[in-house]
C-alpha positions as CSV (number, residue, x, y, z in Angstrom):
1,X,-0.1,42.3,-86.1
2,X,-3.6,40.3,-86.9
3,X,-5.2,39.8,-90.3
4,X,-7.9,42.3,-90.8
5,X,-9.1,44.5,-88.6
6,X,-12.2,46.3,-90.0
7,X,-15.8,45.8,-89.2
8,X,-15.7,41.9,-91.4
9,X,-13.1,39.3,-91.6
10,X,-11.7,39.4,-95.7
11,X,-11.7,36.5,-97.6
12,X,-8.1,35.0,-98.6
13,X,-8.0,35.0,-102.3
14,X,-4.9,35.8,-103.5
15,X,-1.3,33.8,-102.7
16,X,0.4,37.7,-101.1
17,X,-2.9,38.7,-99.6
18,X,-2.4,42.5,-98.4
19,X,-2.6,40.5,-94.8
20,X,0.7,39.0,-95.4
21,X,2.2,42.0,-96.5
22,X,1.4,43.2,-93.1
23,X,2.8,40.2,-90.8
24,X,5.9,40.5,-93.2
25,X,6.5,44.0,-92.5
26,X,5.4,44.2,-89.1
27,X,7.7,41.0,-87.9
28,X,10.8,43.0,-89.8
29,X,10.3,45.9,-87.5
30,X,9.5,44.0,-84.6
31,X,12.8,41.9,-85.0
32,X,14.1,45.5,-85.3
33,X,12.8,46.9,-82.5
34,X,13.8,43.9,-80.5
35,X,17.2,44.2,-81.5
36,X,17.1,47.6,-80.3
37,X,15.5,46.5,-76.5
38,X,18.0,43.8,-76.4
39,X,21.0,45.2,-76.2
40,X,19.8,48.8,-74.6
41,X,19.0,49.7,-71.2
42,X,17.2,52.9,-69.7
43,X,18.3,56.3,-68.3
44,X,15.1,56.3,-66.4
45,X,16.9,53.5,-63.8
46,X,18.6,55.9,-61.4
47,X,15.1,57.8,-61.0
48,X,13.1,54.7,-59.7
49,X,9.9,56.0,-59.5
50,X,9.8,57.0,-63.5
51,X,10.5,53.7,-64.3
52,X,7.9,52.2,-62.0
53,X,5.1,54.5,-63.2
54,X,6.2,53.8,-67.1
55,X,5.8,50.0,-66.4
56,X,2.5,50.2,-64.3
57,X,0.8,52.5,-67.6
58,X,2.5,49.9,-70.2
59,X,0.6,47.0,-68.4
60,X,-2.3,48.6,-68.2
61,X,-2.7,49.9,-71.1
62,X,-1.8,46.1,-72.2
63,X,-4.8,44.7,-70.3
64,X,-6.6,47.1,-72.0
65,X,-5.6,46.3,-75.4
66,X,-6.0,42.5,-74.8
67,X,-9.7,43.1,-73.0
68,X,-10.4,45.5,-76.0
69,X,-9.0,43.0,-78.6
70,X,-10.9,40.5,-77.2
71,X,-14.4,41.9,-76.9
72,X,-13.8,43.0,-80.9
73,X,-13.3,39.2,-82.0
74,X,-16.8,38.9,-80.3
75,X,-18.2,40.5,-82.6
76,X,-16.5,39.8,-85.9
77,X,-15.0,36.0,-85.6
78,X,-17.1,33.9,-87.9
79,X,-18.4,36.6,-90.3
80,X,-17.9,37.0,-94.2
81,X,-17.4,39.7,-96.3
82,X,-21.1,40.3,-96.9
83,X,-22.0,41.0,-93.2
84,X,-21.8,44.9,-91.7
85,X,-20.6,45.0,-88.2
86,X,-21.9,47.8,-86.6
87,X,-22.6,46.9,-82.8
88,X,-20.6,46.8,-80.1
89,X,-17.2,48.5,-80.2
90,X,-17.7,48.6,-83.9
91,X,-20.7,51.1,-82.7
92,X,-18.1,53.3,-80.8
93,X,-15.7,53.4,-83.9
94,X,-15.1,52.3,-87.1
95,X,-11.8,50.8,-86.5
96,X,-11.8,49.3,-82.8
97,X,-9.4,46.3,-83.2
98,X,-6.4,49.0,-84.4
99,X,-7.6,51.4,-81.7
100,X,-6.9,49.2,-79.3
101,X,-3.7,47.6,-81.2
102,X,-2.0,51.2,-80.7
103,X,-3.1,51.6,-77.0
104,X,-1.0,47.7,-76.5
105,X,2.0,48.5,-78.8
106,X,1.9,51.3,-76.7
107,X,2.2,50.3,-73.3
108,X,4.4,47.1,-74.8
109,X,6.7,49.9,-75.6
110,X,6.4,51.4,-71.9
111,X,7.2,48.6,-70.2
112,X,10.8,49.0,-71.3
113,X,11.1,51.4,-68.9
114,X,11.3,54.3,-71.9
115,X,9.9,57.2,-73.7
116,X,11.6,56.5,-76.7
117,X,10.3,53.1,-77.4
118,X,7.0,53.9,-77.1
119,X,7.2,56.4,-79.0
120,X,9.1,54.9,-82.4
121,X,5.8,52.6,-81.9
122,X,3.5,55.1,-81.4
123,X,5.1,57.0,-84.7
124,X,5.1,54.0,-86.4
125,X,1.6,53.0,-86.0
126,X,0.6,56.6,-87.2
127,X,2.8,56.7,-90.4
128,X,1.4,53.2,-91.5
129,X,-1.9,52.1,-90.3
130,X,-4.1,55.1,-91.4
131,X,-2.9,54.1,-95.0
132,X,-4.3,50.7,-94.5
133,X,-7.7,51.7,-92.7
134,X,-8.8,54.1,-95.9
135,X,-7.8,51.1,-97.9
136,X,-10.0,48.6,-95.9
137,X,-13.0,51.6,-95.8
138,X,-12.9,51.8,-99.4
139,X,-12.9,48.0,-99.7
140,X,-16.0,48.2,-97.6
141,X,-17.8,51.0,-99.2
142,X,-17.4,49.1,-102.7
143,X,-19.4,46.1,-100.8
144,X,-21.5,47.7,-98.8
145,X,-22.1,51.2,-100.3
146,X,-24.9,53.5,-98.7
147,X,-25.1,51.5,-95.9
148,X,-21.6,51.6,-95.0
149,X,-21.7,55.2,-96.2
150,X,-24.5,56.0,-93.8
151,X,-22.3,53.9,-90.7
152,X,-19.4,56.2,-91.4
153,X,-21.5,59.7,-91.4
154,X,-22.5,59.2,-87.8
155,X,-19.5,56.8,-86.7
156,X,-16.0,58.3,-85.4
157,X,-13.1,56.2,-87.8
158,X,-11.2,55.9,-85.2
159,X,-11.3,57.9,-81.1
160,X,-14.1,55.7,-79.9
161,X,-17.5,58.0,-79.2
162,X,-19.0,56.2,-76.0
163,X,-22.3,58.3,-76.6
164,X,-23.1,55.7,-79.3
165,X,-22.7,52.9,-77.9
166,X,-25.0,50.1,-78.8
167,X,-25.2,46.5,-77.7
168,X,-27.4,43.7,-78.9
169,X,-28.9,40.7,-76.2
170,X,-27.7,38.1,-78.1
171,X,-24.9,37.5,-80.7
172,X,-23.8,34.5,-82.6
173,X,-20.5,33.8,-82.4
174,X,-18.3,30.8,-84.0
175,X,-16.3,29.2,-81.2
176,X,-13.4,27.7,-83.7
177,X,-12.6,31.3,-84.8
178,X,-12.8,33.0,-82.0
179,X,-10.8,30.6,-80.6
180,X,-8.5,30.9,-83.0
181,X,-7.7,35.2,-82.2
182,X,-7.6,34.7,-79.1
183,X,-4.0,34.3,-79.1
184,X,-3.9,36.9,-81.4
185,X,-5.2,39.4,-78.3
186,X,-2.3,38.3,-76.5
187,X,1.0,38.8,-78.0
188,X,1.1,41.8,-75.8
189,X,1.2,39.9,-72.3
190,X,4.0,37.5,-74.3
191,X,5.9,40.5,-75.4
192,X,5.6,41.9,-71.7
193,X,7.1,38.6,-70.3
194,X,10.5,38.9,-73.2
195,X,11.0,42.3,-71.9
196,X,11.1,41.4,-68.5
197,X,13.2,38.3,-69.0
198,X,16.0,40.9,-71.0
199,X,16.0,43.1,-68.8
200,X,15.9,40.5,-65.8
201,X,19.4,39.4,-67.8
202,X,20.8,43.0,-67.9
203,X,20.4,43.1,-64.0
204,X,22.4,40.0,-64.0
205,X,25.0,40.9,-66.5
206,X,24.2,38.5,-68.6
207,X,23.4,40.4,-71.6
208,X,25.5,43.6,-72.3
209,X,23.6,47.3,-72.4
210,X,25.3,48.6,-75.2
211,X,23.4,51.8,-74.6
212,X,20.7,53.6,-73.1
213,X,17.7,55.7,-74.3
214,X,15.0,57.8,-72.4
């Protein structure tokens, strides 16, 4: 996925930053996981409907996620580690940016047509990502202590809590990196288009299905 994803933007000081640990492991089981859509097809095909319906939620849940991602750069593209994000989605949760990550790995994994994708992602997301968030919280707690202390008491860590809601007039943004994640928001719609294009090549018998999945 992205680099981090709290409420700030870390500071790169150290050669194997935790964010690179992260890109590493998360390309190895994408290429996984792409093997895996490659060469498989779905047992949804002969009910036409199911398929249809998993597609429609997988893009939308996409849009979401890339809308969702989008708006969080907003808010956190240009700051350091000694600013406290706490408006906007970061007002809803603690943890927007992976919020929305899992609802687009999610419907990425739809799109296929399956349950079973989405799901290995879904799992996936759950058995790694929590570990990293109480990492990052106890990174921020260090910095910002009572403050960030007082943020978490009365802000959800991670189902966003629309009652709390709260958005400033203005906000300062930096163009150059918010620029720079926007094509991190949209490695969904690319993913999309890959999926479509294999399975575009197993209607054409191009590519073999070596086997199908729910």
């Amino acid at each position: 996925m992205s680099e981090f994803e709290g409420p700030i933007v870390e500071k790169e000081d150290k050669p194997f930053s935790l964010r690179n640990r992260r890109i590493l492991l998360s390309q190895c089981f994408m290429a996984l996981l792409g093997a895996v859509i490659m060469f498989s097809g779905s047992q949804w095909e002969s009910v036409h409907i199911a398929g249809d319906i998993f597609f429609l939620s997988g893009i939308t849940l996409a849009a979401i996620a890339v809308v969702g991602r989008l708006w969080c750069s907003v808010y956190i593209s240009g700051y350091k580690i000694n600013t406290l994000v706490i408006t906007g989605p970061y007002s809803m949760c603690r943890n927007p940016l992976y919020f929305f990550s899992l609802l687009g790995a999610t419907g990425v994994g739809l799109t296929t047509e399956t349950l079973v994708i989405p799901l290995i992602m879904f799992i996936v997301f759950l058995l790694y990502y929590p570990h990293i968030i109480r990492k990052e919280e106890k990174r921020l707690l260090a910095v910002h202590q009572e403050t960030y202390a007082k943020y978490c008491e009365k802000t959800p860590r991670f189902i966003p809590s629309f009652s709390s809601f709260d958005e400033p007039e203005e906000y300062t943004i930096k163009p150059i990196v918010f620029r720079r994640r926007l094509f991190d928001s949209l490695w969904f719609i690319w993913i999309i288009g890959i999926i479509k294009l294999i399975q575009g090549l197993h209607e054409s018998s191009l590519l073999p299905v070596l086997f199908r999945l729910y």
